[in-house]
BAVEXDREN-926319 format. One line per field, with one value per residue (C-alpha): x, y, z; residue in three letters. Coordinates in steps of 0.05 Angstrom, whole numbers, always signed. Each point is the difference from the previous one (the first is absolute). Layout:
east X  ...
north Y  ...
up Z  ...
residu ALA  ...
// end
This chain:
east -1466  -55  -39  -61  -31  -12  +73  +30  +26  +21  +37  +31  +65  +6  +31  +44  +61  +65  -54  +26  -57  +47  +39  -60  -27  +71  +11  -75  +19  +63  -42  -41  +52  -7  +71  +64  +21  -30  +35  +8  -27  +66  +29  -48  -24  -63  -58  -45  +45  +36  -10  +62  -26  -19  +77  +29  -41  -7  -78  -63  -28  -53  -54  +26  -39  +22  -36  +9  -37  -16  -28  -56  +2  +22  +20  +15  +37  +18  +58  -8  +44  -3  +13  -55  +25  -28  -62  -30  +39  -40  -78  +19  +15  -52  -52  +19  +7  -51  +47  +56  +63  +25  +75  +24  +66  -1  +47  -45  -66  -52  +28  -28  -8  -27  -63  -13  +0  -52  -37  -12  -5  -66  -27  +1  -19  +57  +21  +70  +54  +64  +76  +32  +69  +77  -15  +80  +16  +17  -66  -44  -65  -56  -42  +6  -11  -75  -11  +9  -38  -54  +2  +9  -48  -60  +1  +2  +67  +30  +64  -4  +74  +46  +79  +39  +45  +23  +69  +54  -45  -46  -5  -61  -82  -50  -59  -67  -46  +37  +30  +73  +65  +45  +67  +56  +60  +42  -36  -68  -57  -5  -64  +3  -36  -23  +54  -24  +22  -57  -56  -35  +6  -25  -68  -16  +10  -39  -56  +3  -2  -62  -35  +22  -30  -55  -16  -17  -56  -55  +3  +62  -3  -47  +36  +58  -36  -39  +67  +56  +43  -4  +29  +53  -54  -51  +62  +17  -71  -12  +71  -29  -66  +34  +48  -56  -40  +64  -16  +69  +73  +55  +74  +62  +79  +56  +60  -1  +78  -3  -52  -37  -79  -16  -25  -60  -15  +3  -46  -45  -6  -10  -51  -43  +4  -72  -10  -8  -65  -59  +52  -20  +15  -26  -36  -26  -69  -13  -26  +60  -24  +48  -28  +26  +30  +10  +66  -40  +44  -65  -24  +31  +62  +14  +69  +38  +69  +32  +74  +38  +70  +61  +40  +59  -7  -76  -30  -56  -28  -63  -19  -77  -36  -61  -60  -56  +11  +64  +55  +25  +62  -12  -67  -32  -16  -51  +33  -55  +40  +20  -55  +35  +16  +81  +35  +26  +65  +35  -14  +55  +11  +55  +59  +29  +31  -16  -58  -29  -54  -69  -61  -57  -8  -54  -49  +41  +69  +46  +35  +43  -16  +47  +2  -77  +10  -72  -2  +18  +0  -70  -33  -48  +4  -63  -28  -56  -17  -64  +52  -1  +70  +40  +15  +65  +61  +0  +53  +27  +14  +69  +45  +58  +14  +56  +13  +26  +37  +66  +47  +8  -64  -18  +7  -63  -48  +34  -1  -65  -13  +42  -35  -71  +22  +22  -78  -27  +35  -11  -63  +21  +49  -22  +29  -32  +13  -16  -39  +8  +67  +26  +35  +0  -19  +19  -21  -8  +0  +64  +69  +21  -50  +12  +79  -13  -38  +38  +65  -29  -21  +75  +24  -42  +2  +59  -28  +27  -55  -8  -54  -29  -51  -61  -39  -63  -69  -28  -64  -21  -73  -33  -14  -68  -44  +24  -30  +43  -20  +37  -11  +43  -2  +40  +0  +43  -43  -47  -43  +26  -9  -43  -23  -18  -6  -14  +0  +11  +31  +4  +19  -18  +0  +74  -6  -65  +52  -41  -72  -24  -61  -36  -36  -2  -69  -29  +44  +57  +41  -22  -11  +43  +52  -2  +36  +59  -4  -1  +64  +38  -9  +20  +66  +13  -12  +53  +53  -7  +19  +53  +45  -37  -25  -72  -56  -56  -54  -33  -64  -11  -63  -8  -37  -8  +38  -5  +3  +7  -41  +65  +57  -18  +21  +11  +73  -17  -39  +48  +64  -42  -19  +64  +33  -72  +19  +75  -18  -65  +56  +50  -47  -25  +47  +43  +31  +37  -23  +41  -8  -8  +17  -29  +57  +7  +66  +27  +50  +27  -11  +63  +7  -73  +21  +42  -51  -42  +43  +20  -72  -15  +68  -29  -64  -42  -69  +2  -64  +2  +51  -7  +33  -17  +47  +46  +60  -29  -30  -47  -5  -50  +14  -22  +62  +14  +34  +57  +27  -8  +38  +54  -32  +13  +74  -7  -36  +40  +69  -47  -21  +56  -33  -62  -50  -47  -59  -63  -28  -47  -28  -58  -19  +40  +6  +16  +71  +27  +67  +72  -27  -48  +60  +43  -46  -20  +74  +25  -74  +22  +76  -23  -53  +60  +34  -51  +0  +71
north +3807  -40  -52  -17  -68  -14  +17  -58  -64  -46  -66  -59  -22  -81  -62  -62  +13  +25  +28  +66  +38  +54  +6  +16  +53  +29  +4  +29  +55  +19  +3  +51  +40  -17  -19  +14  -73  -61  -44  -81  -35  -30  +59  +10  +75  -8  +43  -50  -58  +48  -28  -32  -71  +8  +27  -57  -53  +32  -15  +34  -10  +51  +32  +69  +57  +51  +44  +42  +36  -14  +57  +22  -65  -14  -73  -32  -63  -54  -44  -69  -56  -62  -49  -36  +18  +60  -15  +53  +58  -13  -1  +62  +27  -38  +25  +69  +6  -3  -48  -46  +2  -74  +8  -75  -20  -3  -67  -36  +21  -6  -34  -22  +69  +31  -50  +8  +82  -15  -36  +47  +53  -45  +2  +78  +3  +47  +17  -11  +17  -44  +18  -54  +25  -22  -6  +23  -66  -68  -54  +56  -4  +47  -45  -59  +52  +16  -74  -14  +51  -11  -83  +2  +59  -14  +68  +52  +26  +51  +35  +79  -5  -52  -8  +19  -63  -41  -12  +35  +18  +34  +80  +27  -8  +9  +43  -22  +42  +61  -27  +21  -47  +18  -14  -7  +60  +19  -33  +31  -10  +40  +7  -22  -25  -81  -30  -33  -75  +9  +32  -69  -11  +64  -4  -67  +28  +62  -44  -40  +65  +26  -65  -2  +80  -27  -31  +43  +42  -30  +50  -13  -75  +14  +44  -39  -62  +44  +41  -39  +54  +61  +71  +9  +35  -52  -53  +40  +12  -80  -12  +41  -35  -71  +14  +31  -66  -30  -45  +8  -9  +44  -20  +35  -12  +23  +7  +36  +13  +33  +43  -40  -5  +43  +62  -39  -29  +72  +22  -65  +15  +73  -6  -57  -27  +24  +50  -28  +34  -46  -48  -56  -12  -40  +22  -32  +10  -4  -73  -28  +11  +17  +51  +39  +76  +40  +37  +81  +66  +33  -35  +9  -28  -69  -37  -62  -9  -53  -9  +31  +11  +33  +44  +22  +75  +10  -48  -51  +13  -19  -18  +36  -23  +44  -24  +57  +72  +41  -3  +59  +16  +33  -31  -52  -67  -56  -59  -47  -66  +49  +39  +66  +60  -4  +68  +0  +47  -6  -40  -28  -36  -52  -8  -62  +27  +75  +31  +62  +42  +11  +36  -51  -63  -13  -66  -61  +35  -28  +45  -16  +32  +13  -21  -18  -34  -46  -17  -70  -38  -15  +56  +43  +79  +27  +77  -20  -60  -28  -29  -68  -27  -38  -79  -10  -17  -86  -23  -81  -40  -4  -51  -4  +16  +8  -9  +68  +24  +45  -31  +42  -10  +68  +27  -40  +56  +41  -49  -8  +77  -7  -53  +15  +77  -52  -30  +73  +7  -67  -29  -76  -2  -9  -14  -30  -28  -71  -21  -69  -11  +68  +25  +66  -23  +31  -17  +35  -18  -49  -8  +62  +33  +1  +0  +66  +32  -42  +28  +78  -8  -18  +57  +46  -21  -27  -66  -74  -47  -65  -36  -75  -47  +13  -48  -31  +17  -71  -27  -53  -31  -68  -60  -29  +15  +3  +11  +31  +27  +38  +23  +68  +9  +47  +13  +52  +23  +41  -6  -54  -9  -62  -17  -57  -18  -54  +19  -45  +22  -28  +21  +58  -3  +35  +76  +9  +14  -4  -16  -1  -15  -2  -65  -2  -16  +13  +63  -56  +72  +66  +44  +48  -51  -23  +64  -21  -73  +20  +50  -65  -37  +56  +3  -68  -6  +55  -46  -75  -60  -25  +59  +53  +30  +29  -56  +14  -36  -21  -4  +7  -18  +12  -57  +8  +24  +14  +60  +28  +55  +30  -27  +12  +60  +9  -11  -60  -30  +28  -40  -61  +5  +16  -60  -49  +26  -20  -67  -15  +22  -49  -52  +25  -25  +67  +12  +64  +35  +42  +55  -9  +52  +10  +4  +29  -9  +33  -32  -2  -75  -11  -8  -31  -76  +27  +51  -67  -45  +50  +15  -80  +1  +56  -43  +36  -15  +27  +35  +14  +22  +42  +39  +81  +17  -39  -19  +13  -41  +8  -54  -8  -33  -10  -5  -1  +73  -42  -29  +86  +30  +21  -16  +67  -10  -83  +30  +54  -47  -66  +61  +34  +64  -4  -35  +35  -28  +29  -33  +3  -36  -50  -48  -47  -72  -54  -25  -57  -60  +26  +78  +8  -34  +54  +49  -19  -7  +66  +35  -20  +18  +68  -7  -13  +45  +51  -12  +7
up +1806  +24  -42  -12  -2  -73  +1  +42  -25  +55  -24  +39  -32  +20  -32  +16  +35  -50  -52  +6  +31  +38  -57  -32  +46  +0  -67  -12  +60  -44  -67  +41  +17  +67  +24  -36  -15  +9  +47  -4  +56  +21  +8  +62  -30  -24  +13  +28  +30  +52  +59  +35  -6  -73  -17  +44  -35  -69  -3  +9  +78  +0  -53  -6  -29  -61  -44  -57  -61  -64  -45  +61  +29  +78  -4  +68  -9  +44  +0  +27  +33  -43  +48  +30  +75  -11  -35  +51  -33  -59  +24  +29  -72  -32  +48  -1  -82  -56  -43  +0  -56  +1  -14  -41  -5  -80  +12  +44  -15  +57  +61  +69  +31  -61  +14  +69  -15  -50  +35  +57  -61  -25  +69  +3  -76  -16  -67  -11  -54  -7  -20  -23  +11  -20  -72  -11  +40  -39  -11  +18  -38  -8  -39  +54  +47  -26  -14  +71  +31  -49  +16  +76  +12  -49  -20  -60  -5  -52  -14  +13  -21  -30  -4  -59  +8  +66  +33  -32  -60  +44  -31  +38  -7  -43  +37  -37  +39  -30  -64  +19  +12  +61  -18  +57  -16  +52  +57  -17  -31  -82  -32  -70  -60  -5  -38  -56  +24  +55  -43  -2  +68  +25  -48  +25  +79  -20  -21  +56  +41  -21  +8  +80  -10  -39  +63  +55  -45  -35  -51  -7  -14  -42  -50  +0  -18  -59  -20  +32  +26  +50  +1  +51  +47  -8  +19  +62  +31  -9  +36  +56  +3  -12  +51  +57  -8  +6  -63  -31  +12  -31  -17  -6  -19  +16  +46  +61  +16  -83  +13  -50  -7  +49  -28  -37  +68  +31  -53  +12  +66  -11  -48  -3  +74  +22  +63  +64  +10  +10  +15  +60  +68  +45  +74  +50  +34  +73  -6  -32  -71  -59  -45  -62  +11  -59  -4  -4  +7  +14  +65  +68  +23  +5  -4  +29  +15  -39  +27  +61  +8  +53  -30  +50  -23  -21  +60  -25  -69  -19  -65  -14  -66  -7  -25  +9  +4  +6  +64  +17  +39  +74  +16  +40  -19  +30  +17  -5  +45  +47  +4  +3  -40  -21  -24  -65  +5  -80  -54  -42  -75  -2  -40  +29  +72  -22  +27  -41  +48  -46  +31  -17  -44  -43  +4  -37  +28  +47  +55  +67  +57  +60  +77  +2  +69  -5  -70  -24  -67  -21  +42  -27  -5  -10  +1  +56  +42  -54  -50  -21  +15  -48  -10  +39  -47  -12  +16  +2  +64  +12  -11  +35  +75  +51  +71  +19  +61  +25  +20  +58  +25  +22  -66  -15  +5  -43  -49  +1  -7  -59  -29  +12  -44  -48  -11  -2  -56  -29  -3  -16  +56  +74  +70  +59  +65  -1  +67  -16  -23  +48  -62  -48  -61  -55  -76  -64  -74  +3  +21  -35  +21  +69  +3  -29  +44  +61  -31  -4  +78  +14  -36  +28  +77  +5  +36  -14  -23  +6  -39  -11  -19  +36  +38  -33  +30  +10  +32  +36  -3  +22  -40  +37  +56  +74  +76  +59  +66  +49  +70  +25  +75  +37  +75  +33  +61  -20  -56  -46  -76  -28  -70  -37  -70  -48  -63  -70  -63  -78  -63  -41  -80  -17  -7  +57  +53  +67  +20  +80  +27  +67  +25  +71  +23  +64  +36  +9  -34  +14  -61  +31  -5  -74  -26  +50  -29  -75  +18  +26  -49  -52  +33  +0  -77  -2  +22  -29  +34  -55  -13  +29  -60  +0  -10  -50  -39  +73  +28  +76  +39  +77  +26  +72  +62  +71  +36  +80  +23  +33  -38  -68  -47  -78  +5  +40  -53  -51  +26  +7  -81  -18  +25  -18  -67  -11  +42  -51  -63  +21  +0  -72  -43  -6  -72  -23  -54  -56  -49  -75  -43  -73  -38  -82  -31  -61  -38  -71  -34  +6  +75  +7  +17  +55  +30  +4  +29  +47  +24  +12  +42  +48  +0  -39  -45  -65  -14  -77  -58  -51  -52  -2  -44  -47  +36  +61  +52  +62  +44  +69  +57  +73  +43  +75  +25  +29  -62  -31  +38  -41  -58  -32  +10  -31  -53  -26  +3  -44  -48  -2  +26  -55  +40  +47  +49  +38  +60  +57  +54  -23  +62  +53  -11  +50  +9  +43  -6  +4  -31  +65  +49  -18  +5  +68  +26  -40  +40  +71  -13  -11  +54  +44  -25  +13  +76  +11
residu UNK  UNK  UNK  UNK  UNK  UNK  UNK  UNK  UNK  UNK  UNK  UNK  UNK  UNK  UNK  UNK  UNK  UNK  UNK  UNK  UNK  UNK  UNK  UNK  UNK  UNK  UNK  UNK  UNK  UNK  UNK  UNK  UNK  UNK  UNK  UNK  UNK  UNK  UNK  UNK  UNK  UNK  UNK  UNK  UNK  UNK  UNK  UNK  UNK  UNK  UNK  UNK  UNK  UNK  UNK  UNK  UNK  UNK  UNK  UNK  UNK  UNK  UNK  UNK  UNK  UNK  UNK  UNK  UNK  UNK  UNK  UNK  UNK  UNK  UNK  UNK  UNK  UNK  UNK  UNK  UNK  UNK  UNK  UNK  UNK  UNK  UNK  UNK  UNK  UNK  UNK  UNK  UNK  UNK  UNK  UNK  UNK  UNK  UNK  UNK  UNK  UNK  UNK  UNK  UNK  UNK  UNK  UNK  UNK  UNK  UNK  UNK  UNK  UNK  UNK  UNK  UNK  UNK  UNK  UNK  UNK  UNK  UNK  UNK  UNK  UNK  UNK  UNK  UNK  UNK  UNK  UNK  UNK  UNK  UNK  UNK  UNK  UNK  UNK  UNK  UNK  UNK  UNK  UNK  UNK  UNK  UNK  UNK  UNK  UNK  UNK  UNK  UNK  UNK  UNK  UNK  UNK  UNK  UNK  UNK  UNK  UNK  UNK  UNK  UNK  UNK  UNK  UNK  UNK  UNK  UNK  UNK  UNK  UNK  UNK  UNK  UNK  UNK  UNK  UNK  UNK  UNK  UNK  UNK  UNK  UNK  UNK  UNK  UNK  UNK  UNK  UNK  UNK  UNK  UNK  UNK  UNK  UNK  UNK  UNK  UNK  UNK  UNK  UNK  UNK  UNK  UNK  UNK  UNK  UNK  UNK  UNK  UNK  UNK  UNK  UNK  UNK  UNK  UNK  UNK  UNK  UNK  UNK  UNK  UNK  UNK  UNK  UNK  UNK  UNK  UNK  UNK  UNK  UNK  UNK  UNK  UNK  UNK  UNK  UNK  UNK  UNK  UNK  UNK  UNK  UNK  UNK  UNK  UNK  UNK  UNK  UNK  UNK  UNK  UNK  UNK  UNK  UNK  UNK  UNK  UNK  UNK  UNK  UNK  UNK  UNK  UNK  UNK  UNK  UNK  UNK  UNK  UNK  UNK  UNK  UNK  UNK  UNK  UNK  UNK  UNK  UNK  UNK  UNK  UNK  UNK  UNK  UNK  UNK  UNK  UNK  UNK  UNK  UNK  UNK  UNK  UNK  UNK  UNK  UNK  UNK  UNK  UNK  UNK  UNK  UNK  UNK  UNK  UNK  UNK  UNK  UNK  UNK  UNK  UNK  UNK  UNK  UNK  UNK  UNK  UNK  UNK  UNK  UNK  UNK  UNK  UNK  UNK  UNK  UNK  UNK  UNK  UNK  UNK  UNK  UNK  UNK  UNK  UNK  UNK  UNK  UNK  UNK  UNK  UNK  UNK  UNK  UNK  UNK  UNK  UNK  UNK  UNK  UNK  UNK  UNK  UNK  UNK  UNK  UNK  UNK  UNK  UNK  UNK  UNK  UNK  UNK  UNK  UNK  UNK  UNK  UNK  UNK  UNK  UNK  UNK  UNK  UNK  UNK  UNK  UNK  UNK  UNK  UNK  UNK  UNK  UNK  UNK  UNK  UNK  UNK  UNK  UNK  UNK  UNK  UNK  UNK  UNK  UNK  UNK  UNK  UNK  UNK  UNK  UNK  UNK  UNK  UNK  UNK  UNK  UNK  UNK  UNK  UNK  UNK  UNK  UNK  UNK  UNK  UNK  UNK  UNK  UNK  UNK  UNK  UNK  UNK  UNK  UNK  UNK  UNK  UNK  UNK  UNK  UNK  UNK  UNK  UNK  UNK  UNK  UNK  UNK  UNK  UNK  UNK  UNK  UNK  UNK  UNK  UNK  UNK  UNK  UNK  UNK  UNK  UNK  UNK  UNK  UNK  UNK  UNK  UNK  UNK  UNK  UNK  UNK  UNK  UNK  UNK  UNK  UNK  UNK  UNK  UNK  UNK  UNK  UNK  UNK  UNK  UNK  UNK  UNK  UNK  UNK  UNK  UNK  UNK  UNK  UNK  UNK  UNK  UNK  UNK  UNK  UNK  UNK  UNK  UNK  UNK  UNK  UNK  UNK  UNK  UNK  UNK  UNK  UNK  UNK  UNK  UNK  UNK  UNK  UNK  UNK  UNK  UNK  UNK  UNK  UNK  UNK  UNK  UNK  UNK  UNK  UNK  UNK  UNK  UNK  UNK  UNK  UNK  UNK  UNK  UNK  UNK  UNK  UNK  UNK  UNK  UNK  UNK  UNK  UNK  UNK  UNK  UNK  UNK  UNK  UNK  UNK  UNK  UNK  UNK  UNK  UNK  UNK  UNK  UNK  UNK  UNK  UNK  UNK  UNK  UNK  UNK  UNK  UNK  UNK  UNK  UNK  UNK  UNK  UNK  UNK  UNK  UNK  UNK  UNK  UNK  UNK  UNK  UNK  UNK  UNK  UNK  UNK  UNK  UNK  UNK  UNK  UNK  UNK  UNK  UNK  UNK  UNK  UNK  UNK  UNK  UNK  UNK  UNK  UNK  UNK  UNK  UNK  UNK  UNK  UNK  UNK  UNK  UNK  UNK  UNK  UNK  UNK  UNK  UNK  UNK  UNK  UNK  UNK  UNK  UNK  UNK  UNK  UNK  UNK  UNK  UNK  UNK  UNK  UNK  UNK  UNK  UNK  UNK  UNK  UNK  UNK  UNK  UNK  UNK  UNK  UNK  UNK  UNK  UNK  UNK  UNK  UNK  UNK  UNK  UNK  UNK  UNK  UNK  UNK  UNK  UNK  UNK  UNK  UNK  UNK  UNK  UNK  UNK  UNK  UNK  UNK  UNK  UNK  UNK  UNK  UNK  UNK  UNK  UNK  UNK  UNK  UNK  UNK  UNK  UNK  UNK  UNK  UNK  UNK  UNK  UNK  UNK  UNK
// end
């Protein structure tokens, strides 16, 4: 049965890592009669975590898609990884859904993760619901719980549902929405009357209910202000408004692993989450401008792939998310990157690893398609060339990178193959051969990050790999103005080669890289000549004079020359510029330059003196602190690359795996003393090492 786009509710499930979020999806498949039993994530069965690395390591790697229905609802949900290797996993999800259900671990409240998913939720303006789960567990609080979203986020927040006790005493929810308590009997949820101990409770939540309605209809806020209550329909068309303008936040208990609070967040979700018709996307234009695309089931087809993966049976699968029109199985697509039509063979829904074949999906529906052999991530599928293509996924920098190589060394293209199918998969992970440093570079999200993808390229090719620190990029520059000249003459019978140049050089403001200009007077340099001069003195400034590193921030002026009417050619002229250059550099007061990084840390209060210490220890400024949520901390720095480079790794041992960092490169500062020395020597080593 197909459905139709007022029909679809798509929902990313995300949260701090151990909040429970595939329990959650589990549990929610099995209270749809999906599967036969919900498994526990440790015992490696789950619906969504099946992938080999996910049983091994007992943790969510990748977003996995699910769906099932409620009443005549298709509801596609997504479950998340929760640490922040994967942070990549989840703007995937977010992209791809109309709204986000924040799972809270009902001990802890909102925690470092649960922040940074906001905050990218804020960017996209996407409504989002949140769980707060584990209310069966000791010290969990529901009340603290919508205290601290309400304080950390600045937001109206309001209980949908509340528990019926906490820790042992915990004996279901009450569902406010629908008037009805959920009591836990047997391991499932049992409709029931509102005891009378919670009749208080419930009529001050039911108030505060159809005030967050009263909000998303004028009308509405008006009558409740005149009458102070709502009807039931009235409160559920102002849910629907509040939560399209994205104006309100909705909260739910219970306990995932008891099967507890989830059929008033089914029902929620069912009916009050708004269609995702008229819904926006963004496009971009042919000059590079952003513009709005409404989601439209009646306009022609338009959809992007948000997240590619191998399967050994099926091939690749991409993910499609279609935003205009309907996609139909056995047609042709317009790839708008590759400028091609693609053939779309079957069309599948997901349950976890199981593929179900459907003949078309609607606008605001998610399918996979099979063995498309063009079709990335981020590309756009389109029904004609004309369509506006979509804003390519955003995804951070990464953070931490690798040396990578076989040990036997020619297994190294295979590697590579491996590795580069790793980055089509995964957008914040890439690999690249180094042409300064002569390594493969590898570097993704952080240490765990990578060892997983490292250790899934062993598995599968059978290939030893050794990995290590890569080499820093560094720069060289000048520190004042210089003059050189240099005569080349050649003669080997015949014609000879002849060029001379004079040139002088000085510095450039940091970041302006390279500036030449021609100021021979008088014909003392042919015209024709000057191209061959400005190439010689480009590849000098590709090796520097110190360590060998490329040489920016300089400006180059030819002054004069000399020429022979028979001797002279361009690569004449462009030997003799080449070595005016390095002579006039060495004479320049040569420096070598490094590369700052921007650096945000994340770290509970607790651990802040340390995090700050540290950072002054690996020479870094401290840019600003403040406090985003209580108990948390952000703190900005500018810090050389060299002192980061397993910062990830120092990081998660001083935080005991609860801190978390973003960097990227900001600008190169000058170094010199015992730091440049053993740069230098460790730059000629390899240099050496090199020509061997």
């Amino acid at each position: 049965m197909g459905f139709t786009t007022d029909k679809i509710r798509t929902i990313a499930v995300a949260g701090h890592g151990q909040s429970g979020k595939t329990s959650l999806v589990e549990h929610l498949l099995y209270v749809s009669g999906l599967i036969a039993k919900a498994e526990s994530v440790d015992s490696g069965k789950t619906v969504t975590d099946y992938s080999q690395e996910e049983i091994d390591r007992k943790i969510s790697i990748y977003s996995t898609l699910v769906n099932l229905q409620k009443d005549d609802k298709l509801i596609n949900i997504w479950d998340t990884p929760g640490a922040s290797d994967f942070i990549g996993e989840v703007i995937a999800a977010f992209r791809s859904s109309e709204a986000a259900l924040i799972v809270l671990d009902g001990r802890s409240g909102v925690q470092i993760e649960t922040i940074k998913y906001w905050r990218d939720l804020d960017r996209r303006n996407k409504p989002r619901l949140v769980f707060a789960n584990k209310m069966d567990e000791g010290r969990a609080d529901f009340d603290n719980c919508i205290a601290d979203v309400k304080k950390q986020f600045q937001v109206d927040v309001f209980p949908v549902s509340f528990p019926m006790g906490t820790g042992d005493n915990f004996k279901g929810v009450v569902d406010v929405l629908h008037g009805k308590a959920y009591k836990i009997e047997g391991g499932k949820e049992v409709e029931t009357e509102i005891p009378a101990e919670y009749q208080d409770k419930y009529k001050d939540a039911l108030e505060v209910l159809a005030g967050a309605a009263a909000e998303g209809d004028e009308e509405l806020l008006v009558k409740f202000i005149d009458e102070g209550e709502l009807s039931p329909e009235e409160i559920s068309r102002g849910l629907t408004l509040a939560m399209a303008d994205n104006r309100i936040v909705p909260l739910f208990a219970g306990s995932a692993i008891n099967n507890s609070g989830l059929n008033s967040l089914l029902r929620f979700i069912s009916e009050i989450l708004p269609s995702p018709e008229g819904a926006l996307e963004r496009g971009v234009t042919k000059e590079g401008e952003e513009i709005s695309v409404k989601l439209d089931s009646s306009a022609p087809l338009s959809a992007i792939v948000v997240k590619t993966s191998n399967d050994q049976f099926s091939g690749r699968l991409s993910y499609v998310k279609v935003i205009t029109g309907t996609l139909s199985a056995d047609s042709e697509v317009y790839n708008l990157r590759e400028e091609k039509k693609e053939r779309v063979g079957k069309i599948y829904k997901t349950l976890g690893k199981k593929l179900t074949e459907v003949k078309e999906i609607a606008a605001g529906d998610i399918g996979v398609l099979v063995k498309l052999t063009s079709t990335k991530t981020n590309d756009t599928l389109a029904a004609s060339a004309d369509v506006i293509p979509f804003v390519r996924l955003r995804t951070p920098e990464p953070i931490y990178s690798l040396a990578v190589s076989a040990i036997d060394k020619k297994n190294d293209d295979k590697v590579s193959e491996q590795l580069f199918k790793a980055c089509e998969e995964d957008m914040t992970l890439s690999f690249a051969f180094n042409s300064e440093t002569k390594q493969n570079v590898l570097s993704g999200m952080g240490d765990l990050h990578t060892s997983i993808v490292l250790d899934k390229v062993k598995n599968q090719s059978k290939i030893e790999i050794q990995t290590s620190i890569p080499r820093i990029a560094y720069r060289e520059t000048i520190q004042r103005k210089s003059q050189a000249e240099y005569t080349h003459k050649k003669q080997s019978g015949g014609h000879g080669q002849f060029g001379r140049v004079v040139l002088a050089i000085e510095p450039l403001p940091r970041g302006e890289k390279y500036k030449f200009t021609n100021a021979v007077f008088g014909g003392a340099i042919s015209k024709g000549y000057i191209p061959g001069v400005e190439k010689g003195v480009i590849e000098a400034m590709e090796k520097g004079v110190s360590a060998g590193y490329p040489v920016v921030d300089v400006a180059v002026t030819v002054l004069d020359g000399k020429e022979h009417p028979v001797d002279s050619s361009e690569m004449a002229f462009k030997i003799a510029a080449r070595n005016a250059f390095k002579d006039a550099m060495r004479n320049a007061g040569p420096i070598l330059l490094e590369p700052i990084m921007n650096l945000t840390v994340f770290v509970e209060t607790s651990y802040l003196g340390d995090i700050m210490s540290d950072l002054s220890s690996r020479r870094g400024r401290i840019l600003g602190q403040s406090s985003p949520a209580s108990g948390i901390e952000e703190i900005r720095a500018q810090v050389p690359h060299k002192e980061l480079l397993r910062y990830a790794i120092d990081l998660r041992s001083m935080t005991s795996g609860t801190g978390s960092f973003e960097m990227s490169f900001d600008h190169y500062d000058p170094i010199s003393g015992k730091i440049a020395d053993e740069i230098i020597a460790e730059a000629k080593a390899f240099m050496e090492e090199q020509e061997e």
